[in-house]
KERO-510187 format. One line per field, with one value per residue (C-alpha): x, z, y; residue in one letter. Coordinates in nm, 4 decimals. Layout:
// KERO-510187
px: [X ...]
pz: [Z ...]
py: [Y ...]
zati: [A ...]
This chain:
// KERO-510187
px: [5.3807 5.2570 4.9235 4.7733 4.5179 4.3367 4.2622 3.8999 3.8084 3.7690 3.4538 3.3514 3.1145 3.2397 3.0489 3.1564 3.4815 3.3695 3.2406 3.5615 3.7565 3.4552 3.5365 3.9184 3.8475 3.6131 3.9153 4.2064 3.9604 3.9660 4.3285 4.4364 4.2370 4.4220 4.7189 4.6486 4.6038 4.8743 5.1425 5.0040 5.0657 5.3573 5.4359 5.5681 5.3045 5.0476 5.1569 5.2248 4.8409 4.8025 4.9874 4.8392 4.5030 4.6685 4.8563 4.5588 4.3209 4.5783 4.6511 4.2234 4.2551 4.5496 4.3115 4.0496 4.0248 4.2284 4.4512 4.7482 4.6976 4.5341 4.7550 4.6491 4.7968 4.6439 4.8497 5.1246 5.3544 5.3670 5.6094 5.5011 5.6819 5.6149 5.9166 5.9171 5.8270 5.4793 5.5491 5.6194 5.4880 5.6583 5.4688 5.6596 5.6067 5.8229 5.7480 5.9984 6.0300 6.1277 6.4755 6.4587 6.5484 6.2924 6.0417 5.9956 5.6744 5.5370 5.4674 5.5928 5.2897 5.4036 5.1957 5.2045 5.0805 5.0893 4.8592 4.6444 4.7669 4.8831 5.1294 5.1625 5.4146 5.4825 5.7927 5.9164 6.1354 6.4207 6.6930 6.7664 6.8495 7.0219 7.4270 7.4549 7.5550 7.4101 7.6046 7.3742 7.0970 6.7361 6.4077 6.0884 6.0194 6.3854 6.4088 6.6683 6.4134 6.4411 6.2448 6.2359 6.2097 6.3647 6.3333 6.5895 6.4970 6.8211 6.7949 6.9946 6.9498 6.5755 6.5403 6.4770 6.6056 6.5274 6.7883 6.6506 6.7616 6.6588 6.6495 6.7504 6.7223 6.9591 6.9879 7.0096 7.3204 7.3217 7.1549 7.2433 7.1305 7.1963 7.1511 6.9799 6.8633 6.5386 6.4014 6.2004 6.2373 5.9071 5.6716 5.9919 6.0934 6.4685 6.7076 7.0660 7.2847 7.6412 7.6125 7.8374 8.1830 8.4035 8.7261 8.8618 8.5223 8.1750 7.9339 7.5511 7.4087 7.6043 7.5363 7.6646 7.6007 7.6745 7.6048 7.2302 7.3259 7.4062 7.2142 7.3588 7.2353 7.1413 7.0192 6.9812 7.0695 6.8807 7.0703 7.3878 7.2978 7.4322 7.4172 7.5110 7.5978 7.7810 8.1556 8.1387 8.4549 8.5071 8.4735 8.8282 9.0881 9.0905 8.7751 8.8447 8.5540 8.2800 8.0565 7.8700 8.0229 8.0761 7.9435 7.9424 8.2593 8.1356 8.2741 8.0610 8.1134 7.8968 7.7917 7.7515 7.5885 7.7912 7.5575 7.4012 7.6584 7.6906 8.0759 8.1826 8.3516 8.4969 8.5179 8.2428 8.0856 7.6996 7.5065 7.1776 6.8294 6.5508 6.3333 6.3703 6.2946 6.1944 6.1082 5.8672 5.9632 5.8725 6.1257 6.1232 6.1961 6.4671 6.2888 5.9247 5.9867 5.6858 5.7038 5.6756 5.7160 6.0455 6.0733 6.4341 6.5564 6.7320 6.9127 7.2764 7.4625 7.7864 8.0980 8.3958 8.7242 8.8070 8.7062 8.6948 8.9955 9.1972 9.2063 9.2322 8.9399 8.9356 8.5913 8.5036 8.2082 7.9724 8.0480 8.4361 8.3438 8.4336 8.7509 8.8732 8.8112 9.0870 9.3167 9.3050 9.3869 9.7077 9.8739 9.8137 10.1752 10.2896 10.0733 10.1177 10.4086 10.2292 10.0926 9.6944 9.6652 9.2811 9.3171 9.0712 9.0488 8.8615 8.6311 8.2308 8.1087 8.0619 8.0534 7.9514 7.9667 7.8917 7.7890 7.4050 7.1613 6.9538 6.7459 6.3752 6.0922]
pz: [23.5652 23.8597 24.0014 24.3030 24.5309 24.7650 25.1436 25.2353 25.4754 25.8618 25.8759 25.7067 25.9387 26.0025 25.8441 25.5531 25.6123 25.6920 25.3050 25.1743 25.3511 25.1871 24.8761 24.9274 25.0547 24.7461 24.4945 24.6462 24.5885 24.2616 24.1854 24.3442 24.0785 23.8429 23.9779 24.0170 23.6262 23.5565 23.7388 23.5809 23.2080 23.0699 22.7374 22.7580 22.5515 22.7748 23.0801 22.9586 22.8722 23.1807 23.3988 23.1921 23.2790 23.6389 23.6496 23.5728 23.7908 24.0755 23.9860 23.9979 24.3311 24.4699 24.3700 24.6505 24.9679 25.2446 25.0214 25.1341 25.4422 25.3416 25.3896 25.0940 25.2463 25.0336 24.7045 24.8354 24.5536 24.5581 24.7454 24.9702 25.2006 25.4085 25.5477 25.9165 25.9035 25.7277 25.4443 25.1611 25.0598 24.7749 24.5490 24.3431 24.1877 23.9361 23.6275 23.4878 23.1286 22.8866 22.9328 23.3160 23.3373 23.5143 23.4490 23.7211 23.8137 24.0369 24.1934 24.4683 24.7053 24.9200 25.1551 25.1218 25.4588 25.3654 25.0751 25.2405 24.9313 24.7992 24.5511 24.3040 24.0633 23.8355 23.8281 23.4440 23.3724 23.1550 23.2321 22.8882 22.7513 23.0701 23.1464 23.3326 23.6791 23.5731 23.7857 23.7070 23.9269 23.7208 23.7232 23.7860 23.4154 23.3692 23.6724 23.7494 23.8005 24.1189 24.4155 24.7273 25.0692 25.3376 25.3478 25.5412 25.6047 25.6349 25.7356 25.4687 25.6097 25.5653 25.3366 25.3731 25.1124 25.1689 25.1490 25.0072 25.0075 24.6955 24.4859 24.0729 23.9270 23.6930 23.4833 23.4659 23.6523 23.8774 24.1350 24.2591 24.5958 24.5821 24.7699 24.6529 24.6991 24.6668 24.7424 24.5796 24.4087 24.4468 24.2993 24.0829 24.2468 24.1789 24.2228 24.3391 24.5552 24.6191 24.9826 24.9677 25.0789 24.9172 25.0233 24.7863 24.6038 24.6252 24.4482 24.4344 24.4391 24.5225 24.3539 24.4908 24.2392 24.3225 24.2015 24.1641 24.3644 24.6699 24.8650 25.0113 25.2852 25.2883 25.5829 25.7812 26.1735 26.3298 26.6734 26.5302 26.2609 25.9938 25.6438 25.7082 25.4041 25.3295 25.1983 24.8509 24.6851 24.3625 24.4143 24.3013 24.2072 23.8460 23.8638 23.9846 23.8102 23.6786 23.9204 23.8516 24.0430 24.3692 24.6838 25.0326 25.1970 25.5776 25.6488 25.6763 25.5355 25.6680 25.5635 25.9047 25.8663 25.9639 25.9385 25.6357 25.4441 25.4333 25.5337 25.4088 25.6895 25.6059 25.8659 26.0668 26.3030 26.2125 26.4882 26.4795 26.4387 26.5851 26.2542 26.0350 25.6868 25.3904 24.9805 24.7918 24.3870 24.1121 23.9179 23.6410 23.7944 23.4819 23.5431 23.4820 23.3193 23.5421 23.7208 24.0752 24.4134 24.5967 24.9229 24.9192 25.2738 25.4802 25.7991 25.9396 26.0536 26.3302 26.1539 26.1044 26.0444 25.7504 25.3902 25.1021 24.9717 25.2435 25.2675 25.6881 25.7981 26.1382 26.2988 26.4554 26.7506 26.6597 26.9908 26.9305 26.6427 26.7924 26.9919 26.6684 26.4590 26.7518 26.7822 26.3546 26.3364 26.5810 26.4160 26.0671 25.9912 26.0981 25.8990 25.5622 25.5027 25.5030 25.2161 25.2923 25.2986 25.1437 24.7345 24.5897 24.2706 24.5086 24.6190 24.3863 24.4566 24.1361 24.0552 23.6581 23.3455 22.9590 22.8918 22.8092 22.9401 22.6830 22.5412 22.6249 22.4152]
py: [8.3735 8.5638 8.5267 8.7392 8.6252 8.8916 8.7420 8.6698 8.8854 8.8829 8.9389 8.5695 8.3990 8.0581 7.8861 8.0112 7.9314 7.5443 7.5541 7.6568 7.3648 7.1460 7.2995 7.2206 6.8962 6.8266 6.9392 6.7595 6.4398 6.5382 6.6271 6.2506 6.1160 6.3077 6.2699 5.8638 5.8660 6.0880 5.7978 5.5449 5.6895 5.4799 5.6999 6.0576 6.2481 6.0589 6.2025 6.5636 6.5453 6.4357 6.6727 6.9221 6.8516 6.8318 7.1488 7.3779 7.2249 7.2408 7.6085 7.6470 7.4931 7.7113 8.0293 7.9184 8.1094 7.9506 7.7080 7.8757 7.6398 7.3712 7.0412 6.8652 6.6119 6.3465 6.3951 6.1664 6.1754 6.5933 6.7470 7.0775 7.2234 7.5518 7.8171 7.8075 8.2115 8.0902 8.3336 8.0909 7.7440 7.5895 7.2747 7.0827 6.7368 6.5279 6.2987 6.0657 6.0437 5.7029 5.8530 5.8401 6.2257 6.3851 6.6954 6.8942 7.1509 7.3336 7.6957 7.9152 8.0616 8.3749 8.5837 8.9667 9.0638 9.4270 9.3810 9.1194 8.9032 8.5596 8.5676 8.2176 8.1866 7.9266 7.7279 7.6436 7.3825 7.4829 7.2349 7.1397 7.5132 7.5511 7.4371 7.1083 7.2965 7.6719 7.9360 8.2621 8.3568 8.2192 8.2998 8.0738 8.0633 7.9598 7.7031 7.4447 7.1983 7.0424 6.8564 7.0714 6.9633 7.1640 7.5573 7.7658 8.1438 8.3538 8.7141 8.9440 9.2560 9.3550 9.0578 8.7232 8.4905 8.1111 7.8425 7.5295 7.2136 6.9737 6.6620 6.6107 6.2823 6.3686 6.0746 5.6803 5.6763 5.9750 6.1910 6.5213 6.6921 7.0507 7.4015 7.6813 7.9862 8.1722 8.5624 8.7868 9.0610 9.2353 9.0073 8.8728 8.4980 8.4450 8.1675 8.1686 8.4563 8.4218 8.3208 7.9808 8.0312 7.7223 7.7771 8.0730 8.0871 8.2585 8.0741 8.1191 7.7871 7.4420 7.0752 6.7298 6.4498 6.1003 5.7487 5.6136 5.3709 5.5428 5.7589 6.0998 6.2394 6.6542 6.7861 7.1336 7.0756 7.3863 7.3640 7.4347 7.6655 7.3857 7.1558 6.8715 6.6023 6.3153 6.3440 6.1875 6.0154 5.7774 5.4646 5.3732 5.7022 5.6018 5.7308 6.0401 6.3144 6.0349 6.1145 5.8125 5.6708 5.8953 5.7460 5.8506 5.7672 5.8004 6.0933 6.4332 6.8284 7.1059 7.4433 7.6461 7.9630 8.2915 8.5623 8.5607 8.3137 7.9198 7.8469 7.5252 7.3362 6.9774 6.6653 6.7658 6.5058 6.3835 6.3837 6.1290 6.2693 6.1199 6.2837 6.0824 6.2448 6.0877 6.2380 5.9879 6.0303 5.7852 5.6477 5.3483 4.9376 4.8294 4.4804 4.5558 4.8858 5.0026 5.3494 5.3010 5.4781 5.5285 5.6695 5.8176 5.8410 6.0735 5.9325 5.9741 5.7015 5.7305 5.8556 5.6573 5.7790 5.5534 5.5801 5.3872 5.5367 5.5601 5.9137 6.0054 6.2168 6.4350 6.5013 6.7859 6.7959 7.0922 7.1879 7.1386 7.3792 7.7205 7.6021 7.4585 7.7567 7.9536 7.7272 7.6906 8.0765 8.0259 7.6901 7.8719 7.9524 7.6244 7.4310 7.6032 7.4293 7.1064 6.9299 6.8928 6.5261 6.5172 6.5209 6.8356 6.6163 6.4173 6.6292 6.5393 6.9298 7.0468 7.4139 7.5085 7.3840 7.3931 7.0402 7.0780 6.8323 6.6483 6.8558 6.7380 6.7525]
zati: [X X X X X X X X X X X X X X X X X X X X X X X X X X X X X X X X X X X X X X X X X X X X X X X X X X X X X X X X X X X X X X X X X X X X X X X X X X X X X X X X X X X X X X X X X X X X X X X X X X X X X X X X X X X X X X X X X X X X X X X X X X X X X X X X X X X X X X X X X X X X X X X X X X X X X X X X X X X X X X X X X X X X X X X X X X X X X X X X X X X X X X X X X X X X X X X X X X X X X X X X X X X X X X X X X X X X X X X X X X X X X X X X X X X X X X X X X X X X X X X X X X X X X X X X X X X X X X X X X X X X X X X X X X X X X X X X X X X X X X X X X X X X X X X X X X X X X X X X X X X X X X X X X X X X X X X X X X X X X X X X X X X X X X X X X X X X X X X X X X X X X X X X X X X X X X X X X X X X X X X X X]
């Protein structure tokens, strides 16, 4: 569902303005109180009544004058994120059910500044009528359901679409990071464009799951125009496709963008950040069975060459990147000869499928 909001005008005195941040202010107070009871609900119908009662008041709240830019920075456990072209803010919050798969909500904010408008639409969750890795492009009433935490503008033409990278909790035993992407269609929000170039294939939207366990890093690395993620392989090759248990094997794949497509590029080296980045979700403890916070972290380590496998890897320096990518295109004849010594059956990028998820009520 699309919502428009028409700007205040200029000509506000500022003290109105000051009353509107009061009103804000007053409102967030309100929605961590809701959002307080809502985490501490322990049955599933408890905290869709909950989140209901949530939901609308934050969508209230998101129709006030200036909360386009308003930090609400109190509702810890709700992701938002704005583009770097302040154009788009994206909201997005998750609730995990007795299953430990996740629900996922939230809404998309963009500024018209033609129309001196704010655009919110509604993200719907339809992961359980949806494949297990969908390939189409979606809508926001027929959403992935994800937690977002990095936007990427990429210029496509005179478009913008907006690479995202996010967060599923897909189940009891796995996670999956994966890249996305967003645009608009005039007021339509859509997901997915066949921008990711996988070797011989175009895809529109990539996912990485791994083991719960383990925690893969997913990063954008703006000085060298990169994603940057961990390389993830079984942990023993009889276990080659349960990507249960996939972990990172310290080793590093990038997508590097070449004009307005992501160019996967494997064996990359992982330069540290001092930024630290960090998601905060809530997930079940299997001792107490309470829900509690977990504050999922995002930090590279220094590259090694070995894996657990055994399986050699060759780093590349981003700044090696462009001498490589000649000398690559001269040594092509002699190296097709060769047998590639990393196994694709290896590779944990997964691409479609027709499993369903379970369906959730």
């Amino acid at each position: 569902m699309v919502r428009k909001i028409t700007f205040v005008s200029l000509l506000f005195f500022a003290s109105t303005a000051y009353a509107q941040d009061t009103i804000l202010s007053n409102r967030e107070s309100n929605l961590v109180a809701l959002l307080n009871d809502l985490r501490e609900a322990k049955q599933d119908v408890d905290k869709e009544e909950k989140n209901t009662v949530f939901y609308t008041y934050f969508l209230e709240t998101l129709n006030e004058s200036n909360a386009f830019s308003y930090p609400f920075s109190q509702l810890k456990s709700v992701g938002i994120i704005d583009s770097p072209d302040g154009l788009v803010r994206i909201i997005n919050w998750n609730i995990e059910q007795e299953d430990e798969t996740q629900k996922y909500y939230g809404f998309v904010l963009k500024k018209d500044e033609r129309k001196d408008e704010i655009l919110i639409t509604e993200l719907v969750d339809n992961s359980a009528e949806l494949s297990l890795r969908p390939e189409e492009i979606l809508t926001a009433d027929n959403w992935y359901g994800a937690l977002y935490y990095r936007i990427i503008p990429v210029e496509k033409g005179s478009k913008t679409v907006y690479t995202l990278l996010g967060w599923d909790g897909n189940s009891s035993s796995s996670n999956v990071k994966l890249i996305d992407v967003m645009y608009f269609s005039g007021t339509q929000l859509k997901f997915g464009s066949p921008i990711f170039k996988v070797k011989d294939q175009i895809l529109k939207r990539v996912f990485y799951e791994h083991s719960e366990r383990a925690v893969m890093t997913l990063r954008y690395e703006p000085e060298y125009k990169r994603i940057i993620f961990d390389h993830l392989s079984p942990e023993s090759p009889n276990l080659t496709g349960f990507y249960a248990y996939y972990i990172p094997d310290l080793s590093y794949d990038a997508f590097i963008l070449d004009g307005t497509k992501w160019m996967l590029k494997e064996d990359v080296i992982g330069v540290n950040s001092m930024d630290e980045e960090k998601m905060v979700v809530f997930v079940r403890n299997e001792r107490t069975g309470k829900v509690e916070k977990k504050t999922i972290k995002k930090e590279w380590e220094n590259p090694d060459d070995s894996n657990l496998n055994g399986t050699p890897h060759v780093a590349v320096t981003p700044e090696g990147q462009a001498i490589e990518e000649t000398s690559e295109q001269k040594d092509k004849d002699s190296k097709t000869s060769k047998k590639d010594k990393r196994d694709p059956s290896e590779m944990s990028t997964t691409y479609g499928g027709k499993k369903k998820r379970k369906r959730r009520n």
